[in-house]
Backbone as XML, in Angstrom:
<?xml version="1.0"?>
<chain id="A" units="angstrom">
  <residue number="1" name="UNK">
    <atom name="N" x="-72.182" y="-59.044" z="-95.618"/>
    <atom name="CA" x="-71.496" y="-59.429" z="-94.409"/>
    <atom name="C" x="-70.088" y="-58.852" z="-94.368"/>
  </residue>
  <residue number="2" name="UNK">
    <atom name="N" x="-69.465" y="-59.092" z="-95.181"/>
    <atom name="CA" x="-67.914" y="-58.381" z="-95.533"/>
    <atom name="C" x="-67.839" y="-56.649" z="-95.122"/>
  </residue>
  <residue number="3" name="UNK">
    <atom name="N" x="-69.273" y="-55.989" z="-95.577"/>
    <atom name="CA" x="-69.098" y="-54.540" z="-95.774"/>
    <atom name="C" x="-69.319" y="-54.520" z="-93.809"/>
  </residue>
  <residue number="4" name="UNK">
    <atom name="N" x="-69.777" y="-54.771" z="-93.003"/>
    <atom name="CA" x="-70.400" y="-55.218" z="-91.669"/>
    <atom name="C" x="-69.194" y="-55.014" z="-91.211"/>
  </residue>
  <residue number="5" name="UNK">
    <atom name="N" x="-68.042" y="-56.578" z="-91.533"/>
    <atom name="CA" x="-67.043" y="-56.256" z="-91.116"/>
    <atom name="C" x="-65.980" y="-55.483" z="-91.178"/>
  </residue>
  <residue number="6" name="UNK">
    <atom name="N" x="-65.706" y="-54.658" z="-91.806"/>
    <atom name="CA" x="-64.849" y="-53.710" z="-92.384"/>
    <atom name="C" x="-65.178" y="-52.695" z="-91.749"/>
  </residue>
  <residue number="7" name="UNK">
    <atom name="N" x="-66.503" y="-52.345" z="-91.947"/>
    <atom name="CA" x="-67.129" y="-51.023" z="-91.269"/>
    <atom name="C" x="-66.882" y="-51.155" z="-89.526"/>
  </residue>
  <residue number="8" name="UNK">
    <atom name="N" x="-67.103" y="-52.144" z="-89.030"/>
    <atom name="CA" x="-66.785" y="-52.637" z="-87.451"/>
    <atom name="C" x="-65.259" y="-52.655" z="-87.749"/>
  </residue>
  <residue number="9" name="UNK">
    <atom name="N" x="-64.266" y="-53.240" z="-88.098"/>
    <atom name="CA" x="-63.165" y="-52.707" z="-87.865"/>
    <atom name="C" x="-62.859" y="-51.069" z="-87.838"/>
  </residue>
  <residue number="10" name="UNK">
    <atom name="N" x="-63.480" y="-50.714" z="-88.717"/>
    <atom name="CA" x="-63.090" y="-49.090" z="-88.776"/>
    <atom name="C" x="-63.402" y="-48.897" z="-87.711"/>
  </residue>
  <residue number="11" name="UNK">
    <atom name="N" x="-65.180" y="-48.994" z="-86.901"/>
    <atom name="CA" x="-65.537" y="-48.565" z="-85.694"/>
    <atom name="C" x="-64.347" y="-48.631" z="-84.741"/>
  </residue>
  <residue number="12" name="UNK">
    <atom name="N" x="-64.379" y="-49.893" z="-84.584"/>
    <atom name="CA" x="-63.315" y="-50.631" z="-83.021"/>
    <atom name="C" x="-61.679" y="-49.605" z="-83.412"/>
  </residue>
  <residue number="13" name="UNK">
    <atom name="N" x="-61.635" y="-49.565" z="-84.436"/>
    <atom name="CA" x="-59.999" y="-48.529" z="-84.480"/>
    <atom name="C" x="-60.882" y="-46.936" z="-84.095"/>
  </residue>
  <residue number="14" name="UNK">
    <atom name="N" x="-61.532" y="-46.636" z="-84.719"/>
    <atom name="CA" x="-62.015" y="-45.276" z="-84.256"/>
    <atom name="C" x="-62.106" y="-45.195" z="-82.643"/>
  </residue>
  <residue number="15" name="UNK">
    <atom name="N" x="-63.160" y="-46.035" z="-82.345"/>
    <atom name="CA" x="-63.022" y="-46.176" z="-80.450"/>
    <atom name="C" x="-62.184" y="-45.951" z="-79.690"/>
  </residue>
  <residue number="16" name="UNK">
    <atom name="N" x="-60.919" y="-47.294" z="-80.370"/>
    <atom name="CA" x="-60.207" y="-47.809" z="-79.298"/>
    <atom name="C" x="-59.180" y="-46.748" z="-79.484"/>
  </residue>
  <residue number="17" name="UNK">
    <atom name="N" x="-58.364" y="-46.616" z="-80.465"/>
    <atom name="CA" x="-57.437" y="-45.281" z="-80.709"/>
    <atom name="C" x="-58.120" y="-44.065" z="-80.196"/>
  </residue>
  <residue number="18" name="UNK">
    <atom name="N" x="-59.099" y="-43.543" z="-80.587"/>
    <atom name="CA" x="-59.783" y="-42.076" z="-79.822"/>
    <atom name="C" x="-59.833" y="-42.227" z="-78.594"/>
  </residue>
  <residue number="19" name="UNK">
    <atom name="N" x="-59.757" y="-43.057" z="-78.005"/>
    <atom name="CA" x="-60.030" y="-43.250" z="-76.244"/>
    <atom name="C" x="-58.770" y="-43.097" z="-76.006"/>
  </residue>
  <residue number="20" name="UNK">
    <atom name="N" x="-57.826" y="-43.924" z="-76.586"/>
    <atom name="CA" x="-56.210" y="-43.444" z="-75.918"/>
    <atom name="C" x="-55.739" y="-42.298" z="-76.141"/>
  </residue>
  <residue number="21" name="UNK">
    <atom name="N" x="-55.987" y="-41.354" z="-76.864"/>
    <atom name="CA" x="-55.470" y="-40.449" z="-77.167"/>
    <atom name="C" x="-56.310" y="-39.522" z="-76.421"/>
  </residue>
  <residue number="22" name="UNK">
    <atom name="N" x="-57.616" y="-39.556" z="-75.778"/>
    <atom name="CA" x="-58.463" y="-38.855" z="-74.705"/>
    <atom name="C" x="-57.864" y="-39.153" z="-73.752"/>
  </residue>
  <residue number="23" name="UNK">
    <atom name="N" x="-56.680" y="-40.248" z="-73.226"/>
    <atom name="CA" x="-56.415" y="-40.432" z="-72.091"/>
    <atom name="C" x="-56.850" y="-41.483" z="-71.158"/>
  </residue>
  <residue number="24" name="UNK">
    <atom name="N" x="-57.872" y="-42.487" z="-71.998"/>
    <atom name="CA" x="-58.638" y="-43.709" z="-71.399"/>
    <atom name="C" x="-56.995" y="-44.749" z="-71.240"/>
  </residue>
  <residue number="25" name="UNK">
    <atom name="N" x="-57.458" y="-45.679" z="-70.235"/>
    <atom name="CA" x="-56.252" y="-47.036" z="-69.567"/>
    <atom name="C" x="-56.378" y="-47.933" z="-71.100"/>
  </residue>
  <residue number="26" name="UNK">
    <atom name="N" x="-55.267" y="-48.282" z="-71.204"/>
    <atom name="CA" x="-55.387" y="-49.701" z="-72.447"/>
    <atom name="C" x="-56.573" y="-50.733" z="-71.966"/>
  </residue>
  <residue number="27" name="UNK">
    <atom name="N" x="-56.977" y="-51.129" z="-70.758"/>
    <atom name="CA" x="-58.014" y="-52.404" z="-70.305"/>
    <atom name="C" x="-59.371" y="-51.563" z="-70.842"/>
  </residue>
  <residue number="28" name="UNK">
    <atom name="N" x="-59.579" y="-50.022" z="-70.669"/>
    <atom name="CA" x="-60.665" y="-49.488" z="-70.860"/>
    <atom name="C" x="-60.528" y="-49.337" z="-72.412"/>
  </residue>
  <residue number="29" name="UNK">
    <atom name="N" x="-59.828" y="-49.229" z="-73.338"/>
    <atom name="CA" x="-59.769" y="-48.760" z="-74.647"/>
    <atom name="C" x="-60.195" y="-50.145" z="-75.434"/>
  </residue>
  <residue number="30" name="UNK">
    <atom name="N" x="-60.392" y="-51.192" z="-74.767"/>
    <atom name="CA" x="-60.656" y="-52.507" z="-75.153"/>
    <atom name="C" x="-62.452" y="-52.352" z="-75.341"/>
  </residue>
  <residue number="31" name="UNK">
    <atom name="N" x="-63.301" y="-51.636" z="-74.195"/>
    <atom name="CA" x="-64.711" y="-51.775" z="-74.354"/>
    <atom name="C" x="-64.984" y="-50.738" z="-75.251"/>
  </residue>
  <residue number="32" name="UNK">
    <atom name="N" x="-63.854" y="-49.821" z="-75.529"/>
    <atom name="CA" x="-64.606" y="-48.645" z="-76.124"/>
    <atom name="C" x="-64.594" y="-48.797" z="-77.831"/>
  </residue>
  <residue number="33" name="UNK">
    <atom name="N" x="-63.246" y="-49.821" z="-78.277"/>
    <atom name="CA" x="-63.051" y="-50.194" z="-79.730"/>
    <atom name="C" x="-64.609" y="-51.368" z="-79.852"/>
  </residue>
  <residue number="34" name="UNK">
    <atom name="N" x="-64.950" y="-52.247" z="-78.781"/>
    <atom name="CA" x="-66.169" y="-52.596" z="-79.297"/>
    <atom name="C" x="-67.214" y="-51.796" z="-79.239"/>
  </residue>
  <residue number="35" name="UNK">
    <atom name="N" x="-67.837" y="-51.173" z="-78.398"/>
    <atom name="CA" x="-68.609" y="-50.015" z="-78.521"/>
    <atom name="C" x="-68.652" y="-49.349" z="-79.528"/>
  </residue>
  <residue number="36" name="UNK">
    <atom name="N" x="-67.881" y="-49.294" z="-80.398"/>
    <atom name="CA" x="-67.293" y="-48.319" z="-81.825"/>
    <atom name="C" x="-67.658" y="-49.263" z="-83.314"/>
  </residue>
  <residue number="37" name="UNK">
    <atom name="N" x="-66.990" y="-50.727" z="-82.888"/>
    <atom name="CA" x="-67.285" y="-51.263" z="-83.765"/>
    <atom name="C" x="-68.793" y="-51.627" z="-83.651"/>
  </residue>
  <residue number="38" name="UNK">
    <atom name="N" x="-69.551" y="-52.009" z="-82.834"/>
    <atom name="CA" x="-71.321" y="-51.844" z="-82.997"/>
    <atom name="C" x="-71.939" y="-50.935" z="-83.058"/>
  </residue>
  <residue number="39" name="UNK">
    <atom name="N" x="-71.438" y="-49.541" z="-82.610"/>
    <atom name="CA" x="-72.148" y="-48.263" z="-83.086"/>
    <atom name="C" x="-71.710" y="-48.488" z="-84.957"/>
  </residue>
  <residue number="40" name="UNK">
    <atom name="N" x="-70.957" y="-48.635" z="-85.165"/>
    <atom name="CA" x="-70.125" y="-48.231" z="-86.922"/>
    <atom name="C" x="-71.499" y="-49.676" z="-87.741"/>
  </residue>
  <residue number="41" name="UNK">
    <atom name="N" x="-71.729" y="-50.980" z="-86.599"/>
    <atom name="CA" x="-72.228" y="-51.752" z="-87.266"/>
    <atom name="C" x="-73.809" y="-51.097" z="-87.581"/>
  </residue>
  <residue number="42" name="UNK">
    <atom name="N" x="-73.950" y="-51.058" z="-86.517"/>
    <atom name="CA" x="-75.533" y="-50.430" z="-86.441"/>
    <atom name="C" x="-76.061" y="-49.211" z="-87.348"/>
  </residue>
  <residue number="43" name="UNK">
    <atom name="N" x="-74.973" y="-48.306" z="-87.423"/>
    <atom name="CA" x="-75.091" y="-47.487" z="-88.568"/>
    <atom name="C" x="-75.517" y="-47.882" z="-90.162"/>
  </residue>
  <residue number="44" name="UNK">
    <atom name="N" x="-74.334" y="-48.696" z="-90.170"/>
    <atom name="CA" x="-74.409" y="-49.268" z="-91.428"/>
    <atom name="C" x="-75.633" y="-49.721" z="-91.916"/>
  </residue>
  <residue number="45" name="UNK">
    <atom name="N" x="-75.916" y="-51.249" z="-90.952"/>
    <atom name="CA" x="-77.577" y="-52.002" z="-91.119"/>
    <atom name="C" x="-78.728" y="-50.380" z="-91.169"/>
  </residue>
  <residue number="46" name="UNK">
    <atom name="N" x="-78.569" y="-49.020" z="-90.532"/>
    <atom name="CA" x="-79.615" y="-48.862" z="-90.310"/>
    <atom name="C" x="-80.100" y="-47.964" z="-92.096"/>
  </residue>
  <residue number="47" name="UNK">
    <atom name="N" x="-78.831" y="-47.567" z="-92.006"/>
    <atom name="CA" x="-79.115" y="-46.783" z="-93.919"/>
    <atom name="C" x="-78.673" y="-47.798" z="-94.744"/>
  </residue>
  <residue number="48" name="UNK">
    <atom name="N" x="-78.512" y="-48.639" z="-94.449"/>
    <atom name="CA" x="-78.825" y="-49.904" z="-95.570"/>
    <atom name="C" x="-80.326" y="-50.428" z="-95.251"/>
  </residue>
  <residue number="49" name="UNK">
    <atom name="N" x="-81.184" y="-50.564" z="-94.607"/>
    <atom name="CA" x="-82.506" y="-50.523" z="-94.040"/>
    <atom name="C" x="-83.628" y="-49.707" z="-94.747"/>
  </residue>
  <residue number="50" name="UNK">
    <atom name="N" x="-82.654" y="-48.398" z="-94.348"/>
    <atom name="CA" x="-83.708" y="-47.166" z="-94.952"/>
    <atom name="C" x="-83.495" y="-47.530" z="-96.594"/>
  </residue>
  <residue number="51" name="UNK">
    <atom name="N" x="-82.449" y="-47.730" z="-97.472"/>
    <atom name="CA" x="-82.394" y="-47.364" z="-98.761"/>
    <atom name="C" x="-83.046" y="-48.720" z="-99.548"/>
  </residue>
  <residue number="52" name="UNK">
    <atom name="N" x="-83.118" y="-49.827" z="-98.788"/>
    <atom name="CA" x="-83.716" y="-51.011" z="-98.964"/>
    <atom name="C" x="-85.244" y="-51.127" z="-99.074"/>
  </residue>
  <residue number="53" name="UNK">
    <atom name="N" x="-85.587" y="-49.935" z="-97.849"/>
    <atom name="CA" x="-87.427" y="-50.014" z="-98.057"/>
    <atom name="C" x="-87.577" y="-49.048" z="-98.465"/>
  </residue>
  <residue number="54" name="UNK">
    <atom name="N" x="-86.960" y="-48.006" z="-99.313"/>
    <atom name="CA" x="-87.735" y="-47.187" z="-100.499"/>
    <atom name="C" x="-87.603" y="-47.580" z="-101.099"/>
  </residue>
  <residue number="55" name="UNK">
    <atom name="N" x="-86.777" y="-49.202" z="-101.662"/>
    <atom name="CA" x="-87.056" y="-49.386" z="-102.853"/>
    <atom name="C" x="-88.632" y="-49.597" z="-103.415"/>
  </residue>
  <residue number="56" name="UNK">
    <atom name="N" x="-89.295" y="-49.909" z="-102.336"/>
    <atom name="CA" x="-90.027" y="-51.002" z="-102.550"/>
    <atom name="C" x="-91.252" y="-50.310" z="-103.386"/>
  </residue>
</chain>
């Protein structure tokens, strides 16, 4: 759960900072740091997924 959150913070700073610096409004840089942090989450779960069922 810890690694989840960390990795979603990284996302939501990757988002939300890369959008301002593309030129996105501060109200819009708000959907794009979550967008970032659930893409960064989803990543994570999905090769933690894959490396979980070859263990088997």
């Amino acid at each position: 759960m810890m690694r989840g959150l960390a990795f979603g913070g990284i996302g939501a700073a990757i988002g939300g900072y890369g959008s301002l610096l593309l030129g996105a409004e501060r109200s819009e840089a708000v959907y794009y740091a979550l967008f970032g942090a659930l893409a960064m989450t989803v990543i994570l779960q999905r090769k933690r997924g894959n490396r979980d069922s070859g263990d088997e």
